[in-house]
DOMARTOR-349306 format. One record per residue (C-alpha): residue in three letters; z, y, x. Coordinates in steps of 0.2 Angstrom, whole numbers, padded with zeros to 4 digits, always signed. Each point is the difference from the previous one (the first is absolute). Example, Ala and Ser with C-alpha at 12.3 -4.5 7.8 and 13.67 -1.06 7.14 Angstrom:
<rs>
ALA+0039-0022+0062/SER-0003+0017+0006/
</rs>
This chain:
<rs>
UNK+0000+0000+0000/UNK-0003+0019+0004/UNK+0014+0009+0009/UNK+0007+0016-0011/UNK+0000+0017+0009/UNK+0009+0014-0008/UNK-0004+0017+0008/UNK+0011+0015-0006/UNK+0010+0017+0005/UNK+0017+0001+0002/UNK+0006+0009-0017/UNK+0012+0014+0009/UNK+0008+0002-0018/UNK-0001-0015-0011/UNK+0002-0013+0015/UNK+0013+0010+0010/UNK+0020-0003+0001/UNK+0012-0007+0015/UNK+0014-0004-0012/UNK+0003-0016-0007/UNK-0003+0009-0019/UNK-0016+0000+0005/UNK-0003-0015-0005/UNK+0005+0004-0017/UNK-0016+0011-0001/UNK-0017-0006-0002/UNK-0009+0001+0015/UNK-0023-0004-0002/UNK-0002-0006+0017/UNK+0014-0012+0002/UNK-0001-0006-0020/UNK-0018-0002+0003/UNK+0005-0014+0012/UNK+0013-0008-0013/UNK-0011-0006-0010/UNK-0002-0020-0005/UNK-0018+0002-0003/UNK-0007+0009+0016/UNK+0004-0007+0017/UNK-0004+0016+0014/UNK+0000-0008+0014/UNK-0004+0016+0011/UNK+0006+0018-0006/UNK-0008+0014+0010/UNK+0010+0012-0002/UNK-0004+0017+0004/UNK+0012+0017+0003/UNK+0002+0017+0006/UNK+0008-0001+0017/UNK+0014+0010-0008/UNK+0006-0015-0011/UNK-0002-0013+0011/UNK+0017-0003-0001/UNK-0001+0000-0018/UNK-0015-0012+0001/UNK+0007-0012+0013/UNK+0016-0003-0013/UNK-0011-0002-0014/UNK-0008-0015+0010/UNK+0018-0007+0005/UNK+0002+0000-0021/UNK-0019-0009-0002/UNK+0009-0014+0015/UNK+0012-0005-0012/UNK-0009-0001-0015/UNK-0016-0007+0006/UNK+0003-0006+0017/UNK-0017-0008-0001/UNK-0009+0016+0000/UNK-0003+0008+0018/UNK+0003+0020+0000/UNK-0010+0011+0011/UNK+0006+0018+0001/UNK-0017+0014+0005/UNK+0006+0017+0004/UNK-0014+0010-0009/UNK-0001+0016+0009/UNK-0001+0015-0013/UNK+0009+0014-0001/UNK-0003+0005-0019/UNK+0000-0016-0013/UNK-0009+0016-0013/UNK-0014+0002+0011/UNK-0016-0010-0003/UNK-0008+0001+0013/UNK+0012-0004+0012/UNK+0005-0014-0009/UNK-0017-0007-0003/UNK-0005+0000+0019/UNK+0016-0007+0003/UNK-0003-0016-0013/UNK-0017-0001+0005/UNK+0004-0003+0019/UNK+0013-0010-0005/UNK-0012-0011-0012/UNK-0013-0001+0016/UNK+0013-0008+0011/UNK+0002-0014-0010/UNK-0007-0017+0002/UNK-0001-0006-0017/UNK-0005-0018-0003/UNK-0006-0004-0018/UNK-0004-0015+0002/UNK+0018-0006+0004/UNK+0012+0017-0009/UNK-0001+0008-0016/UNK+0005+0016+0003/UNK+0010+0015-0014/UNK+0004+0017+0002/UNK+0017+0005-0009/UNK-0004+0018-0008/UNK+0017+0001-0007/UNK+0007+0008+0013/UNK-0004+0017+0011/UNK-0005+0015-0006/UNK-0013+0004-0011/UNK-0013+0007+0014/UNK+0005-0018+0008/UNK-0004-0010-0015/UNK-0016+0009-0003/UNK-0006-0004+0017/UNK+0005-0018-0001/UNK-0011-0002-0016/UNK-0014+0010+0009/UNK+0000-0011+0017/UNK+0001-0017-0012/UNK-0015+0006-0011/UNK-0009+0000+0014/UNK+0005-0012+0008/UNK+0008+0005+0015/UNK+0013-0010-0004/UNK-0007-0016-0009/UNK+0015-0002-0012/UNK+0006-0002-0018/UNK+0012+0016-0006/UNK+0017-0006-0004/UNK+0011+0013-0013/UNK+0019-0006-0004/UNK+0013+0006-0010/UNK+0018+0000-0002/UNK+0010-0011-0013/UNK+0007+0006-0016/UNK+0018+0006+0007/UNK+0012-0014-0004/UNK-0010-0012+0008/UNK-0001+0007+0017/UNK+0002-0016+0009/UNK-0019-0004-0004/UNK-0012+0008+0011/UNK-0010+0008-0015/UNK-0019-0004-0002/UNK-0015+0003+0007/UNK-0018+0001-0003/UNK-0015-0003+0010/UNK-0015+0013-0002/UNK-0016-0008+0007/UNK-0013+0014+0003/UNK-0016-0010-0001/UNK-0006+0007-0018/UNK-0011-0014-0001/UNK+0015-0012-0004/UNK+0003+0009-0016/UNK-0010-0003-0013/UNK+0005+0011-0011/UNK-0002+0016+0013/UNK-0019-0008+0005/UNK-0006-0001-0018/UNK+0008+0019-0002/UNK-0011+0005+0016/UNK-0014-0008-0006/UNK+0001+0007-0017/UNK+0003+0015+0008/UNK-0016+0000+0011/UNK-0011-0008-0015/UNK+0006+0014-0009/UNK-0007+0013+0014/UNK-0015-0007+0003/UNK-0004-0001-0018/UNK+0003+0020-0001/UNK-0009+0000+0015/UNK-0017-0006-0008/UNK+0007+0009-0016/UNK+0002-0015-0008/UNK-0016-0009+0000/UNK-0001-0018+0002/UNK-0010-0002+0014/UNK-0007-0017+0006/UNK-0008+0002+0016/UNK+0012-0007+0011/UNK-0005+0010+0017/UNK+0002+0015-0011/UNK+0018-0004-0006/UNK+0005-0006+0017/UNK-0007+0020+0007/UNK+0012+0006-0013/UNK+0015-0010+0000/UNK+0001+0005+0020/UNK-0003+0020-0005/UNK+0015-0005-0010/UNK+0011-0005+0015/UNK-0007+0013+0011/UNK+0003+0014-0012/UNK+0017-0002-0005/UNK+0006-0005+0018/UNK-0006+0014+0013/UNK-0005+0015-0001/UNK-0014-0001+0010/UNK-0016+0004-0004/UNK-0014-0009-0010/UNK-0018-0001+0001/UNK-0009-0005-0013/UNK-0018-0001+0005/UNK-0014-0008-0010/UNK-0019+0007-0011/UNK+0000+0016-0011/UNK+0009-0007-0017/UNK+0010-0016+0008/UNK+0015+0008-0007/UNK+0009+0008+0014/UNK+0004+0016-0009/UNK+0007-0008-0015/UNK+0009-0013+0010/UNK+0009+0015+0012/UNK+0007+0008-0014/UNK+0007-0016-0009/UNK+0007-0005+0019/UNK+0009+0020-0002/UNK+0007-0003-0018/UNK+0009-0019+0008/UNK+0005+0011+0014/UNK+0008+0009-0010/UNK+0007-0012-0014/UNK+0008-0008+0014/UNK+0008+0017+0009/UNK-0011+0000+0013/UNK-0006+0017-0001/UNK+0008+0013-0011/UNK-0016+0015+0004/UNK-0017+0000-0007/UNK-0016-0006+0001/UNK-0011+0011+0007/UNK-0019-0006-0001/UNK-0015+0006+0011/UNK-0018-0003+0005/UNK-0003+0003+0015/UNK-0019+0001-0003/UNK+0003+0016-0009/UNK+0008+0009+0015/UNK-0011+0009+0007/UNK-0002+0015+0014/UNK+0012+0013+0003/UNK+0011-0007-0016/UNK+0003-0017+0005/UNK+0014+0003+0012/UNK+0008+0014-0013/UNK-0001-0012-0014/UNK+0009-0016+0009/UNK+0014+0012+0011/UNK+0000+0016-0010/UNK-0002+0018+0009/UNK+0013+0018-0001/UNK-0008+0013-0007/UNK-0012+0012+0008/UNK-0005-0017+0011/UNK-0018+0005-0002/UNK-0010+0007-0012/UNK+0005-0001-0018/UNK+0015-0007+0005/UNK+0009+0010-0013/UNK+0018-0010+0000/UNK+0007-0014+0008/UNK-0006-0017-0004/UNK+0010-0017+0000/UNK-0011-0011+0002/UNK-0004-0018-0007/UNK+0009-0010+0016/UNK+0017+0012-0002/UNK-0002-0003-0022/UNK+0001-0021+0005/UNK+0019+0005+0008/UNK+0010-0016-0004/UNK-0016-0006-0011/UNK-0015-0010+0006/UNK-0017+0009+0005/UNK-0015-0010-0005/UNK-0015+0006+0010/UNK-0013-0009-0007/UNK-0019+0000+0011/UNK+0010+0003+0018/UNK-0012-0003+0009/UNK-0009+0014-0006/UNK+0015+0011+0006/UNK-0008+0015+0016/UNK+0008-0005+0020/UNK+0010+0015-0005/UNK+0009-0005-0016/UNK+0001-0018+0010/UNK+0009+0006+0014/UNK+0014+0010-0011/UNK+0001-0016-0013/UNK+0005-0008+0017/UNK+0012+0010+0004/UNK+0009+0002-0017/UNK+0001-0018-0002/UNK+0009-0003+0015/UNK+0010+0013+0005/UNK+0002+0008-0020/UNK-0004+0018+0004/UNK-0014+0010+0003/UNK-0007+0018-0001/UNK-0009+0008-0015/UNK-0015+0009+0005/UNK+0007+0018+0008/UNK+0017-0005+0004/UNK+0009-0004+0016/UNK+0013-0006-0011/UNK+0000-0018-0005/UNK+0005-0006-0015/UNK+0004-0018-0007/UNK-0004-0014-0011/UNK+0005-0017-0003/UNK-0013-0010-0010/UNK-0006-0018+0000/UNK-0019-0003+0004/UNK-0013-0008-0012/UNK-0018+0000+0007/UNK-0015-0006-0006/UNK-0018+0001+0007/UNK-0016-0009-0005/UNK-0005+0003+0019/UNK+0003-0012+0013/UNK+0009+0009+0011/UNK-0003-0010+0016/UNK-0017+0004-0001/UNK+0006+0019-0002/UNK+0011-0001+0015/UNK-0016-0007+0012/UNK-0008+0016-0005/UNK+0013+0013+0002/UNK+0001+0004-0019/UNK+0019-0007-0003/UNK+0014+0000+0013/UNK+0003-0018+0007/UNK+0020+0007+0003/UNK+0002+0003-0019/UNK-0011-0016-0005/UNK+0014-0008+0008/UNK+0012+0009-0006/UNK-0007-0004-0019/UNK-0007-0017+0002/UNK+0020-0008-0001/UNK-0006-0009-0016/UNK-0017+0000-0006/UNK-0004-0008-0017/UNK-0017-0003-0002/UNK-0006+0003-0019/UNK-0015-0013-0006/UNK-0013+0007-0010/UNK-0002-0005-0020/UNK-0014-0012+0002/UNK+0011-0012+0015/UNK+0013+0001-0015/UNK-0009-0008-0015/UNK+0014-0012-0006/UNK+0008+0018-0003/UNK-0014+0009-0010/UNK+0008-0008-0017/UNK+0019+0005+0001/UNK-0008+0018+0007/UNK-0012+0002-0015/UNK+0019-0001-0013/UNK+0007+0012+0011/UNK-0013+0011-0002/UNK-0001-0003-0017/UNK+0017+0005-0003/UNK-0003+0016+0010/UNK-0015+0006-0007/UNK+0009-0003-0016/UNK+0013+0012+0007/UNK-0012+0013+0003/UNK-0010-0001-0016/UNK+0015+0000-0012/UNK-0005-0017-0008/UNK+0002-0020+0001/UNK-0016-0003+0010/UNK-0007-0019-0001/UNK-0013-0012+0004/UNK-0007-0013-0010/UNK-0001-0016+0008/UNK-0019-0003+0002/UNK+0001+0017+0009/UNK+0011-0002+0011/UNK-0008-0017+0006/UNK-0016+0009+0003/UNK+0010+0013+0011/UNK+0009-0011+0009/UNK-0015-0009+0005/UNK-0009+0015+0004/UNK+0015+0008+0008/UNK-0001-0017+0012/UNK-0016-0003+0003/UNK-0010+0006+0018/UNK-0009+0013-0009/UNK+0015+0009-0005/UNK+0004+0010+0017/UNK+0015+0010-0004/UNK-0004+0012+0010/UNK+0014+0011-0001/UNK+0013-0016-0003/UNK+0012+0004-0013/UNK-0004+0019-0003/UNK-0018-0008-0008/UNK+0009-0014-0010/UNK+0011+0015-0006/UNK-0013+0012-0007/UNK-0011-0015-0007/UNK+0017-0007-0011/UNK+0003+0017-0003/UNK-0019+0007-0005/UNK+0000-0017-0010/UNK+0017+0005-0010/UNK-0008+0016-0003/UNK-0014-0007-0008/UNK+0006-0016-0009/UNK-0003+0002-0018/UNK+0017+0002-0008/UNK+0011-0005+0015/UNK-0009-0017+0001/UNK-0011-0003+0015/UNK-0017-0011-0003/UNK-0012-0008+0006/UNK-0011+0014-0001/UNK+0013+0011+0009/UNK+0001-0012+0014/UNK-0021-0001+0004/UNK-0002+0020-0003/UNK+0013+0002+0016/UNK-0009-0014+0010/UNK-0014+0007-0001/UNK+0010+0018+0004/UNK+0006-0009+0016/UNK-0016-0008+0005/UNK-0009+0017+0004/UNK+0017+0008+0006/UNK+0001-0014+0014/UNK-0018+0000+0003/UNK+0001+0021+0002/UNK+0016-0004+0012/UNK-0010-0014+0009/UNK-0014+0012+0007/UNK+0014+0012+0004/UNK+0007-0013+0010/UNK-0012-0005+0008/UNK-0005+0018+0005/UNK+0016+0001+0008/UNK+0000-0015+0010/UNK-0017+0005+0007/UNK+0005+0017+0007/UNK+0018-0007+0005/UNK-0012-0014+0011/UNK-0010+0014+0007/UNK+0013+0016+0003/UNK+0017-0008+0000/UNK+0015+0009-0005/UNK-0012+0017+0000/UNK-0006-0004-0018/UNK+0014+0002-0005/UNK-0002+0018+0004/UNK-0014+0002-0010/UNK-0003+0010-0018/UNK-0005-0011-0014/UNK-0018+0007-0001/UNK-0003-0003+0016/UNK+0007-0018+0001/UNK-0014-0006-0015/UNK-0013+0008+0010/UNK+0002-0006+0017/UNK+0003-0016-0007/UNK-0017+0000-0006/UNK-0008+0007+0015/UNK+0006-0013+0010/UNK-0004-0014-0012/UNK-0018+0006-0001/UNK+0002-0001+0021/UNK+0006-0017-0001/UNK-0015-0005-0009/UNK-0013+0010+0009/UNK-0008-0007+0018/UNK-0002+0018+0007/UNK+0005+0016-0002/UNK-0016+0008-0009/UNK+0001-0015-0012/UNK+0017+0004-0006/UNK-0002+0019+0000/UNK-0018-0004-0013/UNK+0010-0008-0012/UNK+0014+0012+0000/UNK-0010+0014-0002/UNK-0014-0006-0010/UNK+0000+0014-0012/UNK+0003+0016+0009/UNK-0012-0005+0011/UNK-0015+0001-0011/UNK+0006+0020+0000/UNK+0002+0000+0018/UNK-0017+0006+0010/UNK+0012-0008+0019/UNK+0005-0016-0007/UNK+0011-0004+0016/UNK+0010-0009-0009/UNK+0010-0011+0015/UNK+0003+0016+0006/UNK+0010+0004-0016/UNK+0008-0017+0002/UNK+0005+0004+0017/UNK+0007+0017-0006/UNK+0012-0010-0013/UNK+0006-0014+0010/UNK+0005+0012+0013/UNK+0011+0010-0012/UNK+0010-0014-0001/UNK-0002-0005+0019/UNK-0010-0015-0002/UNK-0018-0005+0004/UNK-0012-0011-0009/UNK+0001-0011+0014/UNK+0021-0001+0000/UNK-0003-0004-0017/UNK-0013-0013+0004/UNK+0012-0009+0013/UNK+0016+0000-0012/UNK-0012-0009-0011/UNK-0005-0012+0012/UNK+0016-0003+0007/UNK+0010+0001-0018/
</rs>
């Protein structure tokens, strides 16, 4: 059988006394070793050295009662029993000294004794395991019977054993997940396992989150039902404050995230707070980071890790403690390669990425979303909203098939359910409905397919620079280049780009013109050429 080792403190109150009457007293540490149920065979015993007299009495007293169990006496050197951290430091050099051997010893810590900064540092180092034990409480017995040593009970710290507390925790963070995805009964189970661990993260640091994933995945709506647990459970007791960082432009940007004193610059008519010092004690979701200028990057930095920083045209910091949410559609390894995002605040960010899947990866979960969309469009509409059964088969098999892109993820399933609601005749959604929004869709994605595929071509061609260009232009160079791809020379692609002026023209030099274009955009027909040969 296992050996029993007891560690405790010698109680300089409850255990002390050098007359005989104190034996008439209950005393924890020697009762605990009266009792017929719990054979100590070893007692480390621990004391100030101011009472180690006291201590070394008290382990005469243990001889005579228990002369099978050994008593070692450890001076613990502190000088204030109140003070935590003296204390902890103490018990946890104390706990790194031991050999313990749990294969051969059980091992308890008596809490009974000490004072209360001692008995809190006990429970800390056995939660953790610094010391692998079993708490041990004890108690005195009623007062005419003080010739039993009381009880005592053991408090075993690994949750797990207790059913009762695990299905409590489990309810509790089945409960916070469901409010998580705002009670919908998802089924796909890559999803649920995404946000069962935003669960655990969320309500266990304060670190920040990333939530990255396409336009629509949900990241905006899931940031603000992370905020509302956070704050269920106490976490945060500020706002949220919401931002898209794609809306921060120029001069503004870096007033509108730190705030500015008046007279700052022009216009600057009064003082300005800004939207990281309105997140005080809140959360601050920045949705889009990566869209964020080096400027505003390098400040965001700063507030994150040191809490302060300096609105624009002041020396004088100011502060603000806020809990980070971000979310980009970017990838923002890709962005850090090019010198568009600092890799210092990546890494400050990237603690715990949650990726978001699109709609279409997610189709066992198109059916539960469709009710909850129901029920909110019937919200906004101010009437029951419903849908026969033959037309909601045919949505779900459209909503499921390849053709149906989802291009937008869930803010397209959204706006069909709610353009549906709006049209169903008397709140009921039919068949007809249903293949007037299909058909809706179908040239929406096919629209949003050139568009892409406009995009990807400049993005293949100019990199991050097309980003930089205005809509009007992006449509045309697209074109231009396409026409380029498909030409074998120059004069080729500049004939069928100008086709028409040129029957007005009397020069029709129209490579020259070509030329001319591609060089506004610092490319050559044959740069173009070689990207798509070597694309």
């Amino acid at each position: 059988m296992k050996k029993t080792v007891v560690f405790g403190f010698y109680g300089t109150t409850l255990d002390a006394g050098v007359t005989k009457k104190r034996w008439d007293r209950w005393r924890p540490t020697v009762a605990l070793c009266r009792h017929d149920d719990l054979v100590i065979d070893r007692l480390e015993l621990l004391h100030s050295p101011p009472a180690a007299r006291g201590a070394e009495l008290v382990a005469e007293d243990i001889r005579q009662v228990s002369p099978e169990t050994e008593v070692r006496l450890h001076p613990l050197p502190t000088q204030d029993a109140w003070d935590f951290e003296e204390v902890f430091a103490a018990l946890h050099d104390f706990a790194a000294r031991q050999t313990f051997r749990p294969s051969k010893e059980r091992y308890l810590v008596h809490i009974t004794t000490g004072t209360h900064v001692m008995q809190i540092c006990w429970f800390l180092l056995t939660e953790s395991r610094h010391f692998p034990a079993t708490l041990v409480q004890s108690n005195p017995p009623p007062r005419r019977s003080l010739d039993r040593p009381g009880e005592y009970r053991l408090i075993d710290l690994d949750l797990a054993r207790y059913d009762e507390l695990a299905r409590r925790f489990r309810r509790e963070h089945d409960d916070s997940v469901a409010f998580l995805k705002s009670g919908i009964d998802t089924k796909n189970r890559d999803f649920n396992a995404l946000i069962g661990a935003v669960e655990r993260v969320a309500t266990r640091t304060r670190e920040p989150l990333l939530f990255t994933g396409p336009t629509g995945a949900g990241k905006s709506h899931l940031a603000r039902r992370v905020f509302e647990l956070k704050r269920a459970r106490g976490l945060v007791d500020g706002p949220l404050v919401e931002v898209n960082c794609a809306t921060l432009r120029g001069d503004g940007a870096m007033s509108a995230l730190f705030g500015h004193v008046k007279g700052a610059f022009t216009g600057a008519a009064r003082d300005r707070k800004g939207l990281i010092r309105s997140a005080h004690t809140g959360v601050l979701f920045l949705d889009e980071i990566g869209e964020l200028g080096p400027d505003e990057q390098a400040m965001l930095l700063r507030a994150m890790e040191d809490k302060r920083f300096l609105p624009v045209g002041t020396d004088s910091e100011v502060t603000s403690d806020f809990q980070l949410i971000a979310g980009t559609n970017r990838q923002l390894r890709d962005a850090v390669r090019t010198g568009a995002f600092r890799e210092d605040l990546l890494a400050r960010i990237n603690i715990w990425t949650f990726e978001l899947p699109r709609l279409r990866e997610r189709p066992e979960d198109i059916a539960p979303n469709l009710d909850f969309e129901l029920t909110r469009a019937s919200d906004r509409l101010g009437e029951k909203i419903t849908i026969n059964r033959e037309a909601r088969s045919r949505f779900l098999d459209f909503a499921r098939s390849p053709s149906a892109l989802w291009s937008a993820n869930f803010r397209d399933f959204s706006a069909a359910v709610l353009r549906m609601a709006t049209l169903a005749p008397a709140g009921r959604i039919d068949v007809a409905t249903v293949r007037e929004e299909e058909t809706r869709l179908a040239a929406a994605w096919q629209r949003a397919d050139a568009t892409a595929d406009a995009d990807a071509l400049l993005q293949e061609v100019l990199g991050e620079a097309s980003t930089a260009l205005d809509r009007f232009d992006r449509a045309q160079l697209a074109d231009v280049i396409d026409v380029c791809r498909q030409s074998a020379t120059l004069s080729e692609a500049g004939r069928q780009l100008f086709a028409v002026s040129r029957r007005a023209r009397t020069s029709r030099n129209d490579a020259d013109r070509l030329r001319k274009y591609l060089a506004r955009f610092g490319q050559s027909f044959a740069s173009v050429q070689r990207e798509a040969r070597t694309s």
